[in-house]
C-alpha positions as CSV (number, residue, x, y, z in Angstrom):
1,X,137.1,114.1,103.3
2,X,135.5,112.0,106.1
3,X,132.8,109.8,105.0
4,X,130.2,111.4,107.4
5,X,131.1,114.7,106.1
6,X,130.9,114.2,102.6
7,X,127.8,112.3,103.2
8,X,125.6,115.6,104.7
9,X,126.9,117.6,101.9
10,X,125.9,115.0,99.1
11,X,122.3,114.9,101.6
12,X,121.7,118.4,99.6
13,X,119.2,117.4,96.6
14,X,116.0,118.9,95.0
15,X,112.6,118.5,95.9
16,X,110.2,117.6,92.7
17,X,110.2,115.2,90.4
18,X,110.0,115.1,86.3
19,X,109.1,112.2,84.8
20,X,110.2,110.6,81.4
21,X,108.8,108.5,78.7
22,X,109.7,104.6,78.8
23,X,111.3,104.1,75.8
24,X,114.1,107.0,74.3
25,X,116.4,106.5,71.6
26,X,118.6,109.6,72.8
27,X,118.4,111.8,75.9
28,X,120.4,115.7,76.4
29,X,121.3,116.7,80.0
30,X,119.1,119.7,81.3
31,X,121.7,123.1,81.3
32,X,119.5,124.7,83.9
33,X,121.6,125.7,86.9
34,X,120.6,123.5,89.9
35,X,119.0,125.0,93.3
36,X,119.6,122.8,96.2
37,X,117.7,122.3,99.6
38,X,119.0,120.6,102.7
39,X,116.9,117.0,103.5
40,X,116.4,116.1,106.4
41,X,116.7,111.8,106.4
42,X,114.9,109.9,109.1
43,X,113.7,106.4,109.3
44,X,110.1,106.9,110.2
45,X,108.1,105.5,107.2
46,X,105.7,106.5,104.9
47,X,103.3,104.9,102.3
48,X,104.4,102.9,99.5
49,X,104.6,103.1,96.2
50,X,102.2,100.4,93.7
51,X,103.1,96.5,93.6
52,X,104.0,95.9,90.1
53,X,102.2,93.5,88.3
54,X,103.5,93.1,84.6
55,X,106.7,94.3,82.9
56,X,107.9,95.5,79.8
57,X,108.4,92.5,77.5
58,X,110.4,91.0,74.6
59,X,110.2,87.8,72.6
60,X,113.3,85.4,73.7
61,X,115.9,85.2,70.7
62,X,117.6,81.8,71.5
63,X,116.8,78.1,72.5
64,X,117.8,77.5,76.7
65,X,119.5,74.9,78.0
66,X,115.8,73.6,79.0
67,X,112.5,75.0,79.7
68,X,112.6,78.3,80.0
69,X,112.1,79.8,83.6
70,X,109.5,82.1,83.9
71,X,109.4,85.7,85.0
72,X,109.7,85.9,89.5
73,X,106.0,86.1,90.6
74,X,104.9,89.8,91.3
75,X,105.3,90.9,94.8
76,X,102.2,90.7,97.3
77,X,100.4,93.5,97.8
78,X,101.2,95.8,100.8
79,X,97.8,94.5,102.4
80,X,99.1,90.9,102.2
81,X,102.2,91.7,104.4
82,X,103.4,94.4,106.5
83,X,107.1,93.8,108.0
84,X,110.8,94.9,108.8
85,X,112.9,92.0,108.2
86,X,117.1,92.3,109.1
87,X,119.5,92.7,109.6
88,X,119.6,89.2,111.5
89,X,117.0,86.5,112.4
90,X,115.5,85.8,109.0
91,X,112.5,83.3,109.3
92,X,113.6,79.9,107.2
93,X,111.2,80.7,104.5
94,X,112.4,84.1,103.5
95,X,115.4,85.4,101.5
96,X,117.9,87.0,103.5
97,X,119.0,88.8,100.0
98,X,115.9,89.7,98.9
99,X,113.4,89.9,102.5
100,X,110.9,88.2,100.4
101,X,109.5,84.4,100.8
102,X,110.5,81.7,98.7
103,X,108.3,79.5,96.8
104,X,110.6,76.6,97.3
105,X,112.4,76.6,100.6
106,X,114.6,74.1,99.9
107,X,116.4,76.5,97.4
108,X,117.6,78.6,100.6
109,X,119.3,75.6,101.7
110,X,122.4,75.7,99.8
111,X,125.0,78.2,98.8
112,X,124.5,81.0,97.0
113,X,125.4,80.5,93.1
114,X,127.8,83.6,91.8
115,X,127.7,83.7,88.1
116,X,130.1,86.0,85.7
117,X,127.9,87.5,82.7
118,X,129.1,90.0,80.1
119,X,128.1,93.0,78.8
120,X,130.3,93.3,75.4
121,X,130.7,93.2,72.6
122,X,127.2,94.3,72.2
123,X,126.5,91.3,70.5
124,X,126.0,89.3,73.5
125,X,122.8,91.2,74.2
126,X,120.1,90.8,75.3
127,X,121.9,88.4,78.2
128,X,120.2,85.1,79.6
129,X,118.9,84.9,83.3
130,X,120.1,88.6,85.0
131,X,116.1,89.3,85.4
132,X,116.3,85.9,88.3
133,X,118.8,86.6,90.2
134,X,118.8,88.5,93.6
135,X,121.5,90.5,93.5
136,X,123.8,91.7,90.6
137,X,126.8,93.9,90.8
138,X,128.2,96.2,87.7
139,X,131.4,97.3,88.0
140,X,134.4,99.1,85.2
141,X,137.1,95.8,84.0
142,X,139.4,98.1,82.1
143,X,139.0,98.9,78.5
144,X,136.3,100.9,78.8
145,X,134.0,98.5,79.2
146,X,131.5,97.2,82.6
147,X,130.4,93.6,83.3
148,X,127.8,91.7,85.3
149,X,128.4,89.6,88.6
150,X,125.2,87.9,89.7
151,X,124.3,85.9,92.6
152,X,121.3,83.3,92.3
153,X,119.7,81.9,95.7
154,X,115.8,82.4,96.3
155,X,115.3,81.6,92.3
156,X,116.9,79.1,89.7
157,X,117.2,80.0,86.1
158,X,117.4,77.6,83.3
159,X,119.6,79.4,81.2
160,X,122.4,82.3,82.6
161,X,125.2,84.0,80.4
162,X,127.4,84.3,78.5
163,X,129.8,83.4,81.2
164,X,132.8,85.1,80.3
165,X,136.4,85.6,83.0
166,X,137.2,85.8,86.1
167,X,138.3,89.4,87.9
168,X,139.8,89.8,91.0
169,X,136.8,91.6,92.0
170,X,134.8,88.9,91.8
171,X,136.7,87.0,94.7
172,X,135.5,89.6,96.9
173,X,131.5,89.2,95.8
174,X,132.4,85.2,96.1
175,X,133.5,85.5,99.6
176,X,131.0,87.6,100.7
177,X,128.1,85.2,99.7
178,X,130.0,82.2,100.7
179,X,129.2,81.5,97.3
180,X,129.8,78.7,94.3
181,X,131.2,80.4,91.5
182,X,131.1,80.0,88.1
183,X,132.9,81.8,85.5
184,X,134.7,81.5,81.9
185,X,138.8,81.4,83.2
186,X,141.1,84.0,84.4
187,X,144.7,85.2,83.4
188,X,147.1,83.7,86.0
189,X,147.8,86.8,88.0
190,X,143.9,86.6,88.7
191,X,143.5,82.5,89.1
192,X,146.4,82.6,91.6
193,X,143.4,84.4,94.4
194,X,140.8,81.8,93.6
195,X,143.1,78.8,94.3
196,X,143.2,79.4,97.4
197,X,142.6,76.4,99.9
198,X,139.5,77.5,101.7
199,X,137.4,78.8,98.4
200,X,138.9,76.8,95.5
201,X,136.8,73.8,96.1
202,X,133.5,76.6,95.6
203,X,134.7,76.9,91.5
204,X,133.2,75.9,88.8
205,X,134.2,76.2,85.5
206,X,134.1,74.4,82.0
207,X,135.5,71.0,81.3
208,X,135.0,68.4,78.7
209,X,132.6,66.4,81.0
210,X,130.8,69.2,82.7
211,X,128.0,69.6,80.5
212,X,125.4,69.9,82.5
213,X,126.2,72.2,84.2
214,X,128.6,74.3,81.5
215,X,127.4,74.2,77.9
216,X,128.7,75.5,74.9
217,X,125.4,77.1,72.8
218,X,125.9,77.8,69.8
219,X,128.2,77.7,66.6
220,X,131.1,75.6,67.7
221,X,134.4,77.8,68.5
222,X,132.3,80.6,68.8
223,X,133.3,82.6,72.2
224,X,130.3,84.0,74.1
225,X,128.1,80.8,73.9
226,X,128.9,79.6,77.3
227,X,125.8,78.8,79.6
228,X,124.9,77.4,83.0
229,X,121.3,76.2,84.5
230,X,121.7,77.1,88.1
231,X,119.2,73.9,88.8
232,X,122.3,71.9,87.9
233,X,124.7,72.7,90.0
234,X,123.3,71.3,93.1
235,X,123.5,67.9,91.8
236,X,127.2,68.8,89.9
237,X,128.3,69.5,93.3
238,X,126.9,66.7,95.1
239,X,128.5,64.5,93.0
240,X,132.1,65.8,93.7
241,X,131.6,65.8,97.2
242,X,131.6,69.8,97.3
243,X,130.2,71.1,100.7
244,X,127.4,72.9,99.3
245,X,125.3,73.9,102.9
246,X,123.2,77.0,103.6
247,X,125.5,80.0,104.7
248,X,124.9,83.0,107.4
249,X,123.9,85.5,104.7
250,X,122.8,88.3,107.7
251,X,123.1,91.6,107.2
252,X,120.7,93.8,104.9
253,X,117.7,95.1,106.2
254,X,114.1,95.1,104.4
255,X,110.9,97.1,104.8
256,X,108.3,97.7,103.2
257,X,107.6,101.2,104.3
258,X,109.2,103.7,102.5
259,X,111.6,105.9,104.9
260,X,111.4,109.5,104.6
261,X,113.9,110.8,102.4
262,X,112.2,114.3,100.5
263,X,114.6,113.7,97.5
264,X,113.2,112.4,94.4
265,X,115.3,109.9,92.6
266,X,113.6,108.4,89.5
267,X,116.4,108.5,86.9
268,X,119.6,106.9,87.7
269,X,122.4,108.0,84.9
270,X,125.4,106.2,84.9
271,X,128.5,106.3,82.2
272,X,131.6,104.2,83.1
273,X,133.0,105.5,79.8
274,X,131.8,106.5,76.0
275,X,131.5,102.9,75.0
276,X,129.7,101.5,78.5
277,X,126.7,103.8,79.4
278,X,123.6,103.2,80.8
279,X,120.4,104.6,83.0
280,X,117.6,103.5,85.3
281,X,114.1,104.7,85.0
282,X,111.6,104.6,88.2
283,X,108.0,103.1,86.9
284,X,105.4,104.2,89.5
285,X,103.0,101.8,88.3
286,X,105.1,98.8,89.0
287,X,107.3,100.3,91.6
288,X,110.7,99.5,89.6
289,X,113.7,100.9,88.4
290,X,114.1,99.4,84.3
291,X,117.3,99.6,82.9
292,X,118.2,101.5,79.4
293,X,121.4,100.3,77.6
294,X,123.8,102.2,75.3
295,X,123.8,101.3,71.5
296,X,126.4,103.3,70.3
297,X,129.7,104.6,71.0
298,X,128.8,108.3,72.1
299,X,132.8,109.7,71.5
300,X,133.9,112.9,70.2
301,X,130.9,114.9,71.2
302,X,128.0,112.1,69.4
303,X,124.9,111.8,71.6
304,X,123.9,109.1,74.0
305,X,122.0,106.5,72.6
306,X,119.6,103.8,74.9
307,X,117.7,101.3,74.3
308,X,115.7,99.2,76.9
309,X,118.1,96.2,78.2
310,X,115.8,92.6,78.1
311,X,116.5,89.1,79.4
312,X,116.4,86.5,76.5
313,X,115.3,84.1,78.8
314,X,112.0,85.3,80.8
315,X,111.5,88.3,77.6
316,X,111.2,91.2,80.1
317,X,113.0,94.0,80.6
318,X,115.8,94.1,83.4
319,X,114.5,95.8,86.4
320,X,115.5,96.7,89.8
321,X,113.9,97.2,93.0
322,X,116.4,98.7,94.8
323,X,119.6,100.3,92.6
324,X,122.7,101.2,95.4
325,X,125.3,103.3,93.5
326,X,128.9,102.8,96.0
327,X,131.8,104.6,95.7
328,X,134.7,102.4,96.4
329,X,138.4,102.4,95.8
330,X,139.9,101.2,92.7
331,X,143.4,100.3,92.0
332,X,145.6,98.8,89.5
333,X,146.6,95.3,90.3
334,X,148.8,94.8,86.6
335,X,149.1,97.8,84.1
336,X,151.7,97.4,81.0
337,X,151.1,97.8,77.4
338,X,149.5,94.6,76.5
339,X,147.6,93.7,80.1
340,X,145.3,96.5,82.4
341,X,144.2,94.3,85.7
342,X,142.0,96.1,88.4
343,X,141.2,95.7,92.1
344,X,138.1,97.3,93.9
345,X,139.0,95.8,97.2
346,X,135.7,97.5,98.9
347,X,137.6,97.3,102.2
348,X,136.2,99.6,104.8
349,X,133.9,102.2,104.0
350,X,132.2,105.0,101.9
351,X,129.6,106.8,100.6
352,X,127.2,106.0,98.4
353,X,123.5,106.7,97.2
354,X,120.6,104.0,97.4
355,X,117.7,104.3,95.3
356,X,114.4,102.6,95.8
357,X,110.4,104.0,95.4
358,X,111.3,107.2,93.2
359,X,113.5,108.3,95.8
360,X,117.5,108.3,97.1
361,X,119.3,107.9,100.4
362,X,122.8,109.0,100.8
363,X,124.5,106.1,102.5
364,X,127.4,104.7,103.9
365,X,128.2,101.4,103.3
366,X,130.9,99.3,105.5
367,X,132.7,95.8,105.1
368,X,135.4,94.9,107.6
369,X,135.1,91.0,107.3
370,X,135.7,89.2,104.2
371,X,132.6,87.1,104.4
372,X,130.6,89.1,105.0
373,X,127.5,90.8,103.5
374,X,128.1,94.8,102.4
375,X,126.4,96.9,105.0
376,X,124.2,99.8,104.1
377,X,123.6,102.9,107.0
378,X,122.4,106.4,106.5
379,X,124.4,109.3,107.6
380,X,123.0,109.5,111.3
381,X,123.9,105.7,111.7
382,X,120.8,104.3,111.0
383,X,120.4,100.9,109.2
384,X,119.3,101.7,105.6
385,X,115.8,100.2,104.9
386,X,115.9,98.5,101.2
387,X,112.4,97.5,99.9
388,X,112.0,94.1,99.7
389,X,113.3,92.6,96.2
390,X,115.7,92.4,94.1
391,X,119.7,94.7,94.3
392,X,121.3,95.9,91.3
393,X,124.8,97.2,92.8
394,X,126.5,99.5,90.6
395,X,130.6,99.9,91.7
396,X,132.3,103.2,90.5
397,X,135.6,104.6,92.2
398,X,135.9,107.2,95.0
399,X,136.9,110.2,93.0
400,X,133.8,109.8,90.4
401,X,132.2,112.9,89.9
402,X,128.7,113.3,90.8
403,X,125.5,115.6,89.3
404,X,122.5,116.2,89.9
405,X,121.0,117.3,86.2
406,X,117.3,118.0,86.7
407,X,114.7,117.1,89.5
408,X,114.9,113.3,90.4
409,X,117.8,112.9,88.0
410,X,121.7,112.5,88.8
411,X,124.2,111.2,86.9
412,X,127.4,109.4,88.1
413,X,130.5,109.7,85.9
414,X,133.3,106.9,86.9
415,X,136.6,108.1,87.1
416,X,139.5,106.7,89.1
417,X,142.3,106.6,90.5
């Protein structure tokens, strides 16, 4: 099916909206059948939602690498700025990733920072630094398991990780954001893609004198105690002579008018398997999309269980304003007995949904050139609008199957091939 076309079918949602309480243990789908209504999308905005102003926190549970960064500032207030910034000609002060101003300009001149964090065992959480960074993608590594790829620019962060590998997934998200990357290793098959002459000089990864800006935390020999502070690496890579200048990061659009979409979208339900299961609940007070983790296992027919996802470094709860669900193609790169290695080129296009104010947008996202950013339009070729902030990317393959479960809830079930 055509992009477009599957696009204005999946435009087909429900009107309402059911809220639900901040902190479950365990949530049951809705069995009532589903009556749909056809949306009509345009770009014209309306008001929007409240400015957050706190978050959801919990006490840090390990010493940084140095003084802990603090939470990002709260957002002005709509009456402190009223703009549409993008797709091109960002002013020097404002984050082409996030459409927001920096408090330290300098920060925007350099390259993006791309950092590999994990997600399992569940003993790694709650992570170190995902709450600073601009963007952060979530996509399936085989073994029923998801992992975190984020990209720091417009904020530094004194403590991110556990760095764990490399994927070849991640060469793509480097060479869109022009970006330095740092990561824990890679099988061969994997490393062989990094090495390559115009991006291997961007790596960065842990050697006996590279501490700052690698360090091991922790007991010694353990595996998931590697760190970075992203404030080191400029200096890392001034020292080895690494070209380390501001990139063309065009492409996303941001506004702080909310288009008209007429399709709640407050709960975000995602499973990649049994083991690797998670959802996104809207806050109107704040304006955010907080993230809900899975505990346990749910297999052979035992029930989800969430709990809310924190960042041991700032103590609040992971958060998104803006949370773009894209369908993309999936492939095995290496599959035997002993060794499952994926590729989600994102070559192309497809559909997707982007969610941001309590609502969602069916989309179709685009990316023909390699270094560039991953573009974002609505079905009758209209830029998508995100509101300006921060992008949690969630990757799931094309054949995933799609529901909606209740008013402003949907859940997205990977599956590939």
């Amino acid at each position: 099916m055509k992009p477009l076309l599957a696009l204005m079918i999946a435009s087909m949602f429900l009107t309402g909206c059911v809220g639900v309480a901040m902190q479950p243990v365990a949530y049951a789908f809705q069995e009532t059948p589903v009556t749909f209504s056809h949306a009509i999308l345009s770009d014209q905005p309306v008001a929007e939602a409240a400015v957050p102003t706190t978050e959801p926190t919990q006490a840090p549970t390990a010493a940084p690498l140095s003084t802990p960064t603090p939470a990002p500032p709260a957002a002005p207030t709509l009456a402190s700025y009223t703009y549409t910034y993008g797709p091109y000609y960002f002013p020097s002060d404002i984050n082409p990733l996030t459409g927001l101003p920096v408090q330290e300009r300098a920060l925007l001149n350099r390259r993006p920072i791309v950092i590999k964090v994990t997600n399992f065992p569940r003993s790694v959480r709650p992570q170190w630094g995902l709450s600073l960074a601009d963007h952060v993608f979530e996509y399936y590594i085989g073994d029923s398991m998801s992992r975190f790829i984020g990209i720091f620019y417009g904020n530094d962060a004194s403590q991110v990780g556990p760095i764990r590998s490399a994927r070849l997934f991640d060469e793509h998200v480097m060479r869109m954001y022009d970006g330095i990357f740092i990561f824990g290793w890679a099988d061969d098959p994997v490393l062989e893609f990094f090495f390559a002459p115009d991006i291997k000089s961007h790596l960065v990864v842990e050697r006996p004198d590279n501490c700052p800006p690698l360090c091991r935390i922790g007991p010694k020999g353990a595996y998931n105690n590697l760190y970075t502070d992203t404030s080191q690496i400029r200096p890392y890579l001034a020292d080895r002579g690494t070209n380390n200048e501001r990139q063309d990061l065009n492409g996303l659009r941001f506004d702080v008018g909310v288009p008209k979409s007429g399709n709640p979208g407050d709960r975000i339900f995602l499973e990649y398997s049994g083991v690797s299961y998670h959802y996104w609940e809207y806050d109107p007070a704040s304006g955010r999309y907080y993230r809900f983790q899975e505990i346990e296992n749910a297999l052979g027919g035992v029930e989800k269980q969430y709990a809310p996802l924190t960042d041991s470094l700032t103590g609040s709860q992971l958060s998104a304003d803006n949370v773009v669900v894209l369908l993309a193609p999936h492939e095995y790169f290496l599959k035997s007995n002993s060794t499952e290695i994926l590729d989600q080129p994102m070559v192309g296009e497809g559909n997707g949904y982007a969610f941001r104010n309590g609502q969602v947008y069916p989309i179709i996202w685009s990316h023909d050139a390699p270094a560039d950013l991953i573009e974002l339009v609505l079905p009758n070729g209209v830029t998508y609008s995100l509101k300006p902030g921060n992008v949690w990317y969630e990757i799931i393959g094309e054949t995933s199957d799609f529901e909606p479960l209740d008013l402003g809830a949907y859940n997205f079930s990977f599956n590939f091939p």
